[in-house]
Backbone as CSV, one residue per row, in Angstrom:
resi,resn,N_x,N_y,N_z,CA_x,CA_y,CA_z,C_x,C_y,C_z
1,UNK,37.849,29.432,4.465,36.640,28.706,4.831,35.645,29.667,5.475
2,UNK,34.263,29.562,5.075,33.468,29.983,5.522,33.503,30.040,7.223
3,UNK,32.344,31.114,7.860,32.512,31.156,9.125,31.099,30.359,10.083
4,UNK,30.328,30.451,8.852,28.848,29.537,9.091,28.435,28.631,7.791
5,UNK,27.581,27.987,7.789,26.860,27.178,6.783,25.694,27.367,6.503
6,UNK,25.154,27.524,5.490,23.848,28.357,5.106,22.718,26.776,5.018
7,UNK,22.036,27.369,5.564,21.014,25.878,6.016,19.943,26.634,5.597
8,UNK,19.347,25.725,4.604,17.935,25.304,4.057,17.184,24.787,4.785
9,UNK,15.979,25.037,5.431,14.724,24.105,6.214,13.475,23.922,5.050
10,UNK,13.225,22.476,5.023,12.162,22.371,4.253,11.103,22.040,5.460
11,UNK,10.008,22.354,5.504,8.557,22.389,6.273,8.511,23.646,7.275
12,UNK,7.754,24.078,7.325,7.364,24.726,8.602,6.032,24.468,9.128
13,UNK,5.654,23.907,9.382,4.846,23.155,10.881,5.632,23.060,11.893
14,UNK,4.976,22.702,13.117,5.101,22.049,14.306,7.054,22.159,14.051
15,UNK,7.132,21.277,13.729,8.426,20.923,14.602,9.332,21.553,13.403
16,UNK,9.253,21.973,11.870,10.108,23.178,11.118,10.249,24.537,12.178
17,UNK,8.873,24.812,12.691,9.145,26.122,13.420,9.917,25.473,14.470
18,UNK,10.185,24.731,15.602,11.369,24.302,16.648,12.464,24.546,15.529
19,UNK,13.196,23.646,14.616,14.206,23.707,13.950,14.510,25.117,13.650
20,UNK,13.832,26.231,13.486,13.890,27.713,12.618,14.244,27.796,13.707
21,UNK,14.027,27.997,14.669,14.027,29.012,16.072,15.763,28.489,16.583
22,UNK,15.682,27.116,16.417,16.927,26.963,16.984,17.920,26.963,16.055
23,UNK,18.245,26.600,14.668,19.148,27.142,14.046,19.368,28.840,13.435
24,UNK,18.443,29.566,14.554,18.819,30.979,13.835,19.416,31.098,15.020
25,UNK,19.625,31.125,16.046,19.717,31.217,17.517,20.668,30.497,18.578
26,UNK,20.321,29.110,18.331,21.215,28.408,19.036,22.593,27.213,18.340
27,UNK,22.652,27.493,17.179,23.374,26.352,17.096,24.584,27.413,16.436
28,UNK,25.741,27.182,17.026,26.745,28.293,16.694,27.456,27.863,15.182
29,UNK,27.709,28.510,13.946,28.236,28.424,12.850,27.161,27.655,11.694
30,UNK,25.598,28.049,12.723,24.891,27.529,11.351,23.898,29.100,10.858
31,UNK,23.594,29.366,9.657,22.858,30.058,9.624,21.329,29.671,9.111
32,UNK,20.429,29.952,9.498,19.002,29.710,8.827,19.200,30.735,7.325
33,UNK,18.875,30.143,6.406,19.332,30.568,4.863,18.020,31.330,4.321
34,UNK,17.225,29.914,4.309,15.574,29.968,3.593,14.782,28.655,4.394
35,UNK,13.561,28.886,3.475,12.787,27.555,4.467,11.796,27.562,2.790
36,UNK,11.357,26.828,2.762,10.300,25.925,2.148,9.668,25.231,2.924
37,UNK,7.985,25.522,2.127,6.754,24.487,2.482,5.895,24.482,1.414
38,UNK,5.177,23.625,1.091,4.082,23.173,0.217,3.294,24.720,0.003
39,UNK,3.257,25.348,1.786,2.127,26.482,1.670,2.824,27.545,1.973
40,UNK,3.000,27.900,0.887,3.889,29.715,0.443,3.430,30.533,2.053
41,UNK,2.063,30.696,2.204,1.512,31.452,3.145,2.799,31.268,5.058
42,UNK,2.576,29.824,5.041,3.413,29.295,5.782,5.422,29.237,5.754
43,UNK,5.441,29.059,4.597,6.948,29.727,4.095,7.078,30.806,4.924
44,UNK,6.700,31.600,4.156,6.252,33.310,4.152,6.383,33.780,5.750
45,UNK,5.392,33.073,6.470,5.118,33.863,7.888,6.237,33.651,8.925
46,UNK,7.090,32.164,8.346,8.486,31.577,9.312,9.621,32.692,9.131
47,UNK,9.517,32.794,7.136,10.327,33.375,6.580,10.844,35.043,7.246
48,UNK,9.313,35.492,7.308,9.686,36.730,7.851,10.156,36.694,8.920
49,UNK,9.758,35.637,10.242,10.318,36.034,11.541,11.868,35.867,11.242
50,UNK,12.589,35.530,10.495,13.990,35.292,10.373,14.724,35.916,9.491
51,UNK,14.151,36.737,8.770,14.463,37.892,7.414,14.744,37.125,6.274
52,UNK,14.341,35.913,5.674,15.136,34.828,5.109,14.336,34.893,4.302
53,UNK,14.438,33.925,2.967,13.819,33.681,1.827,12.866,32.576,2.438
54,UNK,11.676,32.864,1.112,10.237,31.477,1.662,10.357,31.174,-0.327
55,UNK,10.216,29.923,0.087,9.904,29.135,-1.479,8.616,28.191,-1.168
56,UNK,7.975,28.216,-2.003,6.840,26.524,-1.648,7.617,25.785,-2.566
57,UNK,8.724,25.596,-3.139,9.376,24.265,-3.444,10.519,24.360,-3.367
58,UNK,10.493,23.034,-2.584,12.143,22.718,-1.875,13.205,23.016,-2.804
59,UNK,12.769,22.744,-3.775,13.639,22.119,-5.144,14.525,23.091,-5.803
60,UNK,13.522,24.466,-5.505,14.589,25.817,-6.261,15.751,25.832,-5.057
61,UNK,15.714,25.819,-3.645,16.706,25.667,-2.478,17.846,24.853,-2.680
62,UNK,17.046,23.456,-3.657,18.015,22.510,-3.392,19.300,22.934,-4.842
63,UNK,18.757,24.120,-5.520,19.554,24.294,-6.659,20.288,25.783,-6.357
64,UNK,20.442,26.014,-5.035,20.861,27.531,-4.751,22.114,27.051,-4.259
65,UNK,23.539,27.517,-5.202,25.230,27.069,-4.783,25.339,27.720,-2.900
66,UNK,24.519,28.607,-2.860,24.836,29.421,-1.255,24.515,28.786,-0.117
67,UNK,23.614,27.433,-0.340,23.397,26.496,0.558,23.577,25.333,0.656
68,UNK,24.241,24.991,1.968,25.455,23.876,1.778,24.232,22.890,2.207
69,UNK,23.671,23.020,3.353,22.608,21.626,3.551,21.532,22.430,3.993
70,UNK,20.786,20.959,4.636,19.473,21.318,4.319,18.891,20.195,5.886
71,UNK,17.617,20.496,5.848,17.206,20.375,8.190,15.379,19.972,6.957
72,UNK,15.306,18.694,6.802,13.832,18.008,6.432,12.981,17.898,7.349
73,UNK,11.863,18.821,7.406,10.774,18.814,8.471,9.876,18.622,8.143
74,UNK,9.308,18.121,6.769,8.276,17.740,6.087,7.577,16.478,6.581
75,UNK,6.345,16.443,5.645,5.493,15.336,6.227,6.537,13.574,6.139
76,UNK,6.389,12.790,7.180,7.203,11.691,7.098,7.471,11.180,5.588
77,UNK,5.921,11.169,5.128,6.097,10.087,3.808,6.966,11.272,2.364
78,UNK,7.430,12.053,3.221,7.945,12.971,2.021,9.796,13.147,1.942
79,UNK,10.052,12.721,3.366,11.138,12.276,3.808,12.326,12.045,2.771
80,UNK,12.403,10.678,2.431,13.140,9.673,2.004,13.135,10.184,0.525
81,UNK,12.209,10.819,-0.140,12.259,11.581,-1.615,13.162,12.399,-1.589
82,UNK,12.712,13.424,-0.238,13.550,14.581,-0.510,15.020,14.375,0.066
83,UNK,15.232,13.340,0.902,16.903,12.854,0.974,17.463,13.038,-0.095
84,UNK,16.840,11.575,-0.915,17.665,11.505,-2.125,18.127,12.414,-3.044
85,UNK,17.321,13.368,-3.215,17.456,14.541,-3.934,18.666,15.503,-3.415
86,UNK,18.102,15.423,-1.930,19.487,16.451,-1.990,20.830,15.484,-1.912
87,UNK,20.953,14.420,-1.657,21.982,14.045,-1.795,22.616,14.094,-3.168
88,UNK,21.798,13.741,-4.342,21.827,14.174,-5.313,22.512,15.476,-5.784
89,UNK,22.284,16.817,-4.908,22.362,17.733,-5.280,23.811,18.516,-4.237
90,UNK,24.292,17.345,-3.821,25.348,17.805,-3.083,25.302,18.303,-1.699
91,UNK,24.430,18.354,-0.944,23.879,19.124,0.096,23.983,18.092,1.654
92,UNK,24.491,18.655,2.140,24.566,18.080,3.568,23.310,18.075,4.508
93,UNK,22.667,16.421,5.360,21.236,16.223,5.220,21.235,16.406,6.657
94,UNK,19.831,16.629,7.469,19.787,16.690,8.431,18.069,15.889,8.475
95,UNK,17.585,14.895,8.456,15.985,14.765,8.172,15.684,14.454,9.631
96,UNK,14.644,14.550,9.811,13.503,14.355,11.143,13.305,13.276,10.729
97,UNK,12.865,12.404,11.761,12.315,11.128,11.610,10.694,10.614,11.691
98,UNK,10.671,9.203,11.509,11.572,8.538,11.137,11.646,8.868,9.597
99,UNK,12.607,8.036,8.705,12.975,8.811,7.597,12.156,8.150,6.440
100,UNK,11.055,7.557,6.916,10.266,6.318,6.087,10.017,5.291,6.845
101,UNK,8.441,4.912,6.345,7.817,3.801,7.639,8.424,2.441,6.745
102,UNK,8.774,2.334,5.640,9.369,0.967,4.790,10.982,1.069,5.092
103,UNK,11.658,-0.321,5.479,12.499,-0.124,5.452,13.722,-0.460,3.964
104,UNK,12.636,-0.636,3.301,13.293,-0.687,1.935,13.478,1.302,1.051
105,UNK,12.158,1.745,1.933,12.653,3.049,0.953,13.384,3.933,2.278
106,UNK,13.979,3.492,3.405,14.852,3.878,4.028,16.245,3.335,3.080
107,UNK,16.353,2.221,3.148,17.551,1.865,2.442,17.896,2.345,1.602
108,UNK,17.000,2.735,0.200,17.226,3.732,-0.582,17.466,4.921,-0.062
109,UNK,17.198,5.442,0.218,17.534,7.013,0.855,18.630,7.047,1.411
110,UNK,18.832,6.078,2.528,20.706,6.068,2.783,21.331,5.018,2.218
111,UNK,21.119,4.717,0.902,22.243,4.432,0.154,22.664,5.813,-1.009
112,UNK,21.621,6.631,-1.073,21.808,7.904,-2.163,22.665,8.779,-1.010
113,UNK,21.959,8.846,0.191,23.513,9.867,0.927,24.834,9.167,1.274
């Protein structure tokens, strides 16, 4: 068995950069992997402080075997899409909240994880 878990962050804004800082740093047996955002530029500038890969779509991350889950910091209403997907894709979820202002496309989203 592995000795850490390679963690995917999708967003870097505001509260992606809190999540980066503390899973490179403080949370013991996780590693910061890569990060995705809409804006490459923003990828890019998180990416480097952590030596890590930057994608502007989640989606190539969510198809990389080297990463087990994934820390959703994206805009709210983007949430509950990108659950499903990675649940879809095998990936262990971590989303920011809340996870959808409907509680019908909450339900969907945790019925796909």
């Amino acid at each position: 068995m592995s000795e850490h878990i390679n963690i995917a962050l999708f967003g870097a804004g505001r509260i992606g950069q809190v999540h980066a800082a503390n899973l490179a740093a403080s949370v013991p047996g996780a590693r910061l992997y890569a990060i995705a955002d809409v804006s490459v530029e923003a990828a890019t500038r998180c990416a480097e402080r952590y030596g890590i890969r930057a994608e502007s779509d989640y989606r190539r991350l969510l198809e990389d075997p080297q990463i087990q889950a994934v820390a959703i910091c994206t805009a709210t209403d983007t949430h509950a899409q990108i659950m499903v997907e990675a649940a879809q894709a095998g990936k262990h979820i971590f989303c920011e909240k809340p996870i959808a202002q409907r509680l019908d496309i909450i339900d969907t989203a945790l019925s796909a994880v």
